[in-house]
N, C-alpha and C positions, 0 to 999 in steps of 0.2 A: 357530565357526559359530553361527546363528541364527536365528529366526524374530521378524520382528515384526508384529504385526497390528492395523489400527486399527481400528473400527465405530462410525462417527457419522451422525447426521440431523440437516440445519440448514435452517431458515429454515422451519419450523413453525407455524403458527399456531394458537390454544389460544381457548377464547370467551371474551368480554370482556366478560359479564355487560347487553352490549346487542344484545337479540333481532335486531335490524335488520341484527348483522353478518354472521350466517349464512343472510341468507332470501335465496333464487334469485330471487328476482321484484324484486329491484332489479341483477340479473346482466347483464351481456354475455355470457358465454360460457353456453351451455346448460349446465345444473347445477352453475354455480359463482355465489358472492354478488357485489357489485358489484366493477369492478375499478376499478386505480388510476387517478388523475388528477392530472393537473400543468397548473397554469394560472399563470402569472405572475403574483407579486403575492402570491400564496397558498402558505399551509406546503402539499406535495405530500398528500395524500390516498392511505396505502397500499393501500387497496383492501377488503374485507369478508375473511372469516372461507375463511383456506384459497386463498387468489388469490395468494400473491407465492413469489417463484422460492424452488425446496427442493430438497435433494438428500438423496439417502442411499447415505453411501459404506460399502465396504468395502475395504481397503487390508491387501495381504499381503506386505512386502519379507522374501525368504530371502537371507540374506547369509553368506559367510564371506571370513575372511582370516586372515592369516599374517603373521611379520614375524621376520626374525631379527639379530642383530646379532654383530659380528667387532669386536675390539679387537684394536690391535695397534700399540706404539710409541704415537708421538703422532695416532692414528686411531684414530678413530670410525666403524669401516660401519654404516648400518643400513639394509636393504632389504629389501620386502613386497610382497605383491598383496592384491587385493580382487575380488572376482566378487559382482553381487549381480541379483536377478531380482525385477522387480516385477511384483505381481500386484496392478492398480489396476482392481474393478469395482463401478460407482456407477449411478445411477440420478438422473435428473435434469429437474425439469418448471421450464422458465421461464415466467415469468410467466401460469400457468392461466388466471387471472381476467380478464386484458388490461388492457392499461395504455394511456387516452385520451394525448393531448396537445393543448393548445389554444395557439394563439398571442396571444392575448390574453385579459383578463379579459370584452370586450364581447363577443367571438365563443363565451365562454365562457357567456355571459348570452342572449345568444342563438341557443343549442346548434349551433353552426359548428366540430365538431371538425378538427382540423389532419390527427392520427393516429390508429391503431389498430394495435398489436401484440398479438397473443397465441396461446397453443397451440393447436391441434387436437386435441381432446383424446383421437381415436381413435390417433393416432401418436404413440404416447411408449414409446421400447422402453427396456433397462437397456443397457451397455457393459461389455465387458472388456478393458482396454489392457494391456499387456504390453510389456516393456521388458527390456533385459538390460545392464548398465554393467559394465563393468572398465576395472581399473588399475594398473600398479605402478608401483615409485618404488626409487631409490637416493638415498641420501645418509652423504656423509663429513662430521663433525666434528674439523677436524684444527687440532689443537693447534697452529702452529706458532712463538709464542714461548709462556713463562710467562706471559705477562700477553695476549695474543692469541690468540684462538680464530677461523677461518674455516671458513663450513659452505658446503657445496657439496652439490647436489643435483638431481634432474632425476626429474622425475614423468610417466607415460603413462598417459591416460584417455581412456576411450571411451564410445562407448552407439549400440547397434542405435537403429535410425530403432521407432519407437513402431507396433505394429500392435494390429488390435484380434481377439478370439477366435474372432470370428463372421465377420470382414470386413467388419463396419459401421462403414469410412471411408467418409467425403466430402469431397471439396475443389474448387473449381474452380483449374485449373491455371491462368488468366489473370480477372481480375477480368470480364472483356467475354464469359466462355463461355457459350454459352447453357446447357448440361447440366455438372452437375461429373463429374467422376472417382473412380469407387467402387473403394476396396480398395487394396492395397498398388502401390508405395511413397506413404505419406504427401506427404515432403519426400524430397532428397536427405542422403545423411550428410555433414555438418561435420564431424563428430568424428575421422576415420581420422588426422589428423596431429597429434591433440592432442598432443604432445611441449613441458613446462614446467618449464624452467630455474630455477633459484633459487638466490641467494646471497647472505650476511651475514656478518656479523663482533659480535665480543664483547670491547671493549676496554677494560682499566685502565690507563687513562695514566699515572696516581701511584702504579701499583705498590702500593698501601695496601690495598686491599680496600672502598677507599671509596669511587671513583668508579667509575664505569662508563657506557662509549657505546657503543650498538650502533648496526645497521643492517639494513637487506638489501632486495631486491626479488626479486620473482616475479612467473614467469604463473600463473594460476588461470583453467580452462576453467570456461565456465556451459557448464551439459550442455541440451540440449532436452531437458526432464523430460516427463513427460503434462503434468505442472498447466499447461504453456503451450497445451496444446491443449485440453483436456477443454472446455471454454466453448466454442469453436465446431463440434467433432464432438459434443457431446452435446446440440447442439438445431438441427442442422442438416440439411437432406432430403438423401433422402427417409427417413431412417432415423428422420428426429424431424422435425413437421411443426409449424413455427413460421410464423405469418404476420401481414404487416402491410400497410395500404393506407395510402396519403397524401390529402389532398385531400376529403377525405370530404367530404358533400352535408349540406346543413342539416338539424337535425332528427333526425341517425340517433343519437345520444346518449341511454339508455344502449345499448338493442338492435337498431337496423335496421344499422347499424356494422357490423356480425360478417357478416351476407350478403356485403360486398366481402370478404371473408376468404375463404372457402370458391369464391368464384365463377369463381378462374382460378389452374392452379399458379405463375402469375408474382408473385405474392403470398408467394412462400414465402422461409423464410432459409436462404441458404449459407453456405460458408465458406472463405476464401482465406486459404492460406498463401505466404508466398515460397518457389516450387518448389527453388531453388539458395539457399541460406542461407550467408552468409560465418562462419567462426569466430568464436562468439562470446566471447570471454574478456578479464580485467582484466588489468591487473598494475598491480602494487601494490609504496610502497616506503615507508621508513620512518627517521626516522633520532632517537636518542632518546641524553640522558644522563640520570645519576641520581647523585646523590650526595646521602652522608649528612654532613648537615653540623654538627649535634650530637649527642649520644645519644641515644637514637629519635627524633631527626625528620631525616628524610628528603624531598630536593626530585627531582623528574623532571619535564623538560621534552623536548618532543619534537616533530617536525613528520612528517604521516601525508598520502601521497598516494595517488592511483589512479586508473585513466583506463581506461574500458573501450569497447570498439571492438564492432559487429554486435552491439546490443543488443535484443533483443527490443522492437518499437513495436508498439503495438495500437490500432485504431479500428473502435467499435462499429459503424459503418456507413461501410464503402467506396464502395457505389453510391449516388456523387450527381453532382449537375451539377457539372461541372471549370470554373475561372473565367479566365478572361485577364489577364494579366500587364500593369500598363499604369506609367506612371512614379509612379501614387500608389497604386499596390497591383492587389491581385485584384479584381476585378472580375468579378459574374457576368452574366448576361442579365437585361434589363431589358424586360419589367414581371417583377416577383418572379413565380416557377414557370413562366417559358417554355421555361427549358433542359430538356437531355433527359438523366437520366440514364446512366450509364454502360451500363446492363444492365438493360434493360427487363423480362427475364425473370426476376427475382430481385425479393424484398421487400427484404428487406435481407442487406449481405454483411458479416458479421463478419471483418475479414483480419488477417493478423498477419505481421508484417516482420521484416527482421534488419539495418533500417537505421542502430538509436540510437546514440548518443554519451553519454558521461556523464563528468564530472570532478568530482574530490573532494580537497578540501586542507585540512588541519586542522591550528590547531596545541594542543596538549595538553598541561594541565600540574596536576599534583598531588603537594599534599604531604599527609604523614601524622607526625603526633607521639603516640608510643607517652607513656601516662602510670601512672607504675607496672607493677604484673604483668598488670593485666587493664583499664586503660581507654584509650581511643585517640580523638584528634579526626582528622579525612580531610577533605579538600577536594578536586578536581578543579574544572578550568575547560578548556572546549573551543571555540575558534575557530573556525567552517569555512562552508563554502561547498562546495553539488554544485548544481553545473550538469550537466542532460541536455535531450536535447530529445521527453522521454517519459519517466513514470515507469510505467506501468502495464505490467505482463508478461501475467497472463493475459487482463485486459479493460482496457477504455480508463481507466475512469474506478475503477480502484483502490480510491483514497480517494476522500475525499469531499470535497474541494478538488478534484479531478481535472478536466479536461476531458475526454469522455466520446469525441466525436471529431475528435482534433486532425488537423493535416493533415497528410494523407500521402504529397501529392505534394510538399512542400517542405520537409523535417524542420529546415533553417536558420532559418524563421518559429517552429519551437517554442521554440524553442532557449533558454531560462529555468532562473530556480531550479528546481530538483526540489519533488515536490508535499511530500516529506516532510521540506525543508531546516528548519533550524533552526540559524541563525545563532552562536548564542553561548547556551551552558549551564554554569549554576554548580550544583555539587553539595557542601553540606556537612554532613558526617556523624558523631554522636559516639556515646562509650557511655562510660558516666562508673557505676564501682562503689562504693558509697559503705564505707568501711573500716569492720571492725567496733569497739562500743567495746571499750577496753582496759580498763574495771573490770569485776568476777567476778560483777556483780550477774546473777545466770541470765534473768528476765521481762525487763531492761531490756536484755538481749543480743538477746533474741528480736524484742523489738519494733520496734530499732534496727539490728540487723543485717539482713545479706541485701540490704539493697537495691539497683539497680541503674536506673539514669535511660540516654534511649536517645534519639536526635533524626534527622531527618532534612529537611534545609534545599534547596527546591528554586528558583532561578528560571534563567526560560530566555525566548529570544522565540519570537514566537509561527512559524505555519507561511502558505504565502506563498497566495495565491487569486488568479484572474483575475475580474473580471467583466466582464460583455458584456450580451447579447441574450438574451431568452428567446422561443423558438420559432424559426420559419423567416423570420427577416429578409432576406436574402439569396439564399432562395431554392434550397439547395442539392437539395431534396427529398428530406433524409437523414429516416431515423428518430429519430434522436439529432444534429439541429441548430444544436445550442449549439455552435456554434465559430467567432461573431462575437462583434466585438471593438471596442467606440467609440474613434472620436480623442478624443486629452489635448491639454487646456487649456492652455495657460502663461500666465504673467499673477496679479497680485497675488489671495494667498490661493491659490494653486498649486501654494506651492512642496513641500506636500506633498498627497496626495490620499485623506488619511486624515485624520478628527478623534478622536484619539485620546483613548479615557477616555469617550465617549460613545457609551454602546449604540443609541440612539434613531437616530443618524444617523453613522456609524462612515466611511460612506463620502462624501467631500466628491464627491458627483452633478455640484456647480456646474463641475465640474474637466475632465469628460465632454461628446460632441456625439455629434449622428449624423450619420456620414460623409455625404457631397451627393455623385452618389445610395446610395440607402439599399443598394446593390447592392456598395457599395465597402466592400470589409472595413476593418475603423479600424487607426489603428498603434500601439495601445496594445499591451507583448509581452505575453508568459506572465508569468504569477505574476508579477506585479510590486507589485503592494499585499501588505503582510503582516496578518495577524490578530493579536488581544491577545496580550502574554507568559504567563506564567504566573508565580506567584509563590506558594510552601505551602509549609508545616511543620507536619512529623507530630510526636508527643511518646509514648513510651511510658516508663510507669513498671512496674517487675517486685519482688515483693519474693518473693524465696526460704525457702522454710522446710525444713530437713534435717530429719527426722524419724530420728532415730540409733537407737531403738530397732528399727526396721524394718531399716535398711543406712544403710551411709555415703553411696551415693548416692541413698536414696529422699528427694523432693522436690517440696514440694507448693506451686507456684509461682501466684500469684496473679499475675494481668495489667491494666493496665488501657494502653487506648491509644488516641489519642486523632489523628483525622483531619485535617487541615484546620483547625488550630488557632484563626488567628484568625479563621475562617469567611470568608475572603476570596472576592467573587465571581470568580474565574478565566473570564472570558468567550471564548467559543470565536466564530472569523471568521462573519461573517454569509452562511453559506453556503445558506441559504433565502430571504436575500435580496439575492445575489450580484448578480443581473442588475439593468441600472439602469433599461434599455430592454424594452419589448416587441417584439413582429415587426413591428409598424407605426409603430415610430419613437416613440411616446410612453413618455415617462417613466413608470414604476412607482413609487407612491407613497412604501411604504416599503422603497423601495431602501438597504441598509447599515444595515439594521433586526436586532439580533442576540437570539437567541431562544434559545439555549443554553449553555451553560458547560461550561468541560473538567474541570471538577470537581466532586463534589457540595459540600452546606456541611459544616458541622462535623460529624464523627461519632463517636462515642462506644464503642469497646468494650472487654468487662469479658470476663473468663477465667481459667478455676481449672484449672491443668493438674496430672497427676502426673507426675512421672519416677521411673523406676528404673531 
């Protein structure tokens, strides 16, 4: 048995040593400093001093479990449960300050905002979710030759539907209601027939002790935890009073804005879940050898799959205008912002599905050669590819590659790399002990002993990004809009859509059009451009000093280590200047402009530790 408990606060803001970022009289929201702004073309503006989304959780899981095991002959029983109760109660204010959006830089020039999101700052209460999982399992390890081992096994897991202490749920049961649904049940339970099979094998074919191949596959249930809901019950009405207007009237930038906020509750954010949710869970298989092919060094190769089925898909904003299916794509209403809406009576609807798909194939292989009693080189290399068509669980846009709201009436158009693929990774790793000398001279033992050299060798490619449109091109009327996409080019200088090695202009623009008309989604897919690899090496040097008159093991180890060795810049995807296009068809200037690195540069650190 057990108690664990966590107590964190994130997303804080601390003063920044310029008066300007805490003073109310460049605010949107009454008694908060200015808020954010997003203009295409422009690094995002996070807003003044105390404006961007914070939480403060506290997190209480009581758990216990049990497990016992029977041998007997060539078996192996071993079978347990698990009961565990979570006590998840947080406190949560999205975005205080309110966060503009302009669809271009001119309308940005000539104070023509697009949106406005932000809290009411009279409605922001705490939550307490509450949760209850259990589980048991059997499994046999059954011996059945000398050199064959088969495991067998079958796991049952569960979890009550998520309620909250007080009763402050909300949800709308169909995205088009006009009032949501307060209080239990959330969702329906998925979980009553979690029942998950598993089976592998452990095989020496040469009978030596030297090879070996396993295998096996299982299901593994994803359980609906809180963390997939907390983001739309913890800022959703009426219990949390989040609102946003589109279309806004020239001029109302920074404060006459917030008046459309307060002025009707059709302004406000809900949140939809899929009422009937299919079982969400993976299975997973594996199949792997290893053999030792000289003394200490050791090769294993192996191919790792899995494919998971009712995966949580999330998009920051449901209620927009639906488009028409025509032979060159979706198509919305034409002039841009005629269409109507899903749900008139909602600002924005946070929803969350159980429609995803996801596949994952890798293949895996590392060797290690053991040198002497204490030094060892390692290497792995990892092959793979996940394709989903969603990577975001609690909200749309995850990462920060992500698309924030993909579509969700046709989850086959997402259907791309994952936001966090990473195609091929190499990893090589040493520790090299430098032997002591073997003459008796005592000062020149000291100064030449102990020491110990240590490396760590990374490259890998980079991670994949879409770019598109920045603002409401197409007219969806969403609050989170980005989810156009230009047609691709073919034709010389085409054949890739990247200029790689060059931060200034990483993304070839010439390669891109804007669909005719501007209403027709392009058919460029998901993540299909990838960002820079990575390529670094750490170096640590350690010298050991035994201090014997103390104890045998006191030891006053001197450190120095050493980051990013040849200071290489590691350039991270131009995900501030993703977008190529504005909402009105014009080119953004410095589109595939990259502004930050996945790495810092060289670092430098020293350290005197003791042991005893």
């Amino acid at each position: 048995m057990g108690i664990y408990r966590v107590v964190a606060t994130t997303g804080l803001t601390f003063p920044s040593g310029n008066p300007a970022a805490g003073d109310w009289s460049f605010g949107t929201v009454p008694g908060h400093a200015a808020a954010e702004v997003t203009v295409p073309g422009i690094t995002m503006f996070t807003g003044g001093l105390g404006t961007t989304t914070n939480f403060h959780f506290h997190w209480t899981s009581i758990q216990a479990y049990d497990d016992a095991t029977w041998t007997r002959a060539n078996h192996s029983l071993k079978l347990g449960f698990g009961i565990e109760r979570i006590r998840d109660n947080k406190l949560g204010v999205s975005t205080p300050g309110g966060e503009f959006l302009f669809n271009s830089i001119s309308d940005f020039l000539t104070n023509k905002p697009f949106s406005l999101a932000a809290a009411i700052p009279s409605a922001v209460s705490p939550r307490g979710f509450r949760q209850t999982i259990a589980g048991a399992y059997v499994q046999d390890d059954w011996r059945w030759r000398p050199n064959l081992t088969i495991n067998l096994g079958l796991r049952y897991e569960m979890s009550t539907v998520m309620t909250e202490a007080h009763g402050k749920l909300t949800v709308l049961r169909k995205i088009t209601d006009a009032m949501p649904h307060l209080g239990d049940p959330l969702i329906s339970n998925p979980t009553l027939r979690n029942f998950e099979p598993r089976v592998g094998f452990s095989w020496d074919p040469m009978r030596d002790g030297l090879t070996a191949v396993s295998g096996g596959f299982g299901i593994f249930d994803v359980l609906p935890l809180p963390y997939l809901f907390q983001m739309n019950e913890l800022f959703s009405a009426p219990f949390f009073e989040s609102a946003s207007a589109r279309n806004l009237l020239a001029g109302t930038y920074p404060v006459a804005a917030y008046a459309a906020l307060t002025a009707s509750t059709n302004t406000l954010r809900q949140a939809y879940f899929e009422p009937k949710p299919g079982r969400n869970y993976v299975m997973q298989w594996n199949l792997t050898m290893q053999r030792e092919l000289l003394a200490g060094l050791s090769l294993r190769a192996g191919y790792v799959g899995s494919r998971a089925v009712h995966q949580p898909f999330r998009t920051e904003d449901a209620d927009i205008v639906l488009p028409t299916l025509t032979p060159q794509g979706y198509l919305w209403p034409s002039p841009v912002g005629s269409g109507t809406r899903l749900n008139p009576n909602a600002g924005r609807i946070t929803a969350g599905f159980w429609d995803g798909r996801s596949d994952y194939d890798a293949l895996q292989i590392q060797i290690k050669k053991k040198v002497g009693s204490a030094s060892q080189l390692a290497g792995s290399y990892t092959w793979s590819k996940t394709i989903d068509t969603g990577s975001g669980s609690m909200v749309g846009d995850e990462y920060t590659n992500s698309i924030s709201s993909p579509l969700f009436f046709n989850l086959k158009r997402n259907r791309g790399l994952a936001d966090f693929n990473v195609s091929q990774n190499l990893n090589v790793n040493y520790t090299w002990v430098l032997g002591t000398p073997k003459w008796k001279l005592g000062f020149a033992v000291w100064v030449l002993g102990g020491w110990q050299l240590g490396g760590v060798f990374q490259a890998s490619t980079g991670v994949p990004f879409t770019p598109g449109f920045a603002g409401d091109s197409l007219g969806v009327g969403s609050t989170e809009p980005n989810i156009d996409v230009p047609n691709v080019l073919t034709g010389p200088g085409c054949g890739s859509y990247l200029n790689a090695g060059n931060p200034n202009h990483y993304i070839r623009t010439q390669c891109f059009e804007v669909p005719k008309p501007i209403t027709l989604r392009g058919n460029l897919g998901r993540n299909t451009l990838t960002g820079p690899g990575l390529l670094n090496f750490d170096l640590s040097v350690v010298k050991n000093n035994y201090v014997k008159r103390v104890s045998d093991a006191f030891n006053v180890q001197f450190r120095a280590e050493f980051f990013n060795v040849f200071n290489r810049a590691n350039f991270a995807p131009p995900l501030d200047n993703r977008n190529i296009f504005d909402a009105t068809g014009a080119p953004i200037s410095n589109a595939g402009l990259i502004t930050s690195t996945q790495t810092p540069s060289r670092q430098i650190q020293l350290a005197l530790k003791i042991i005893w």
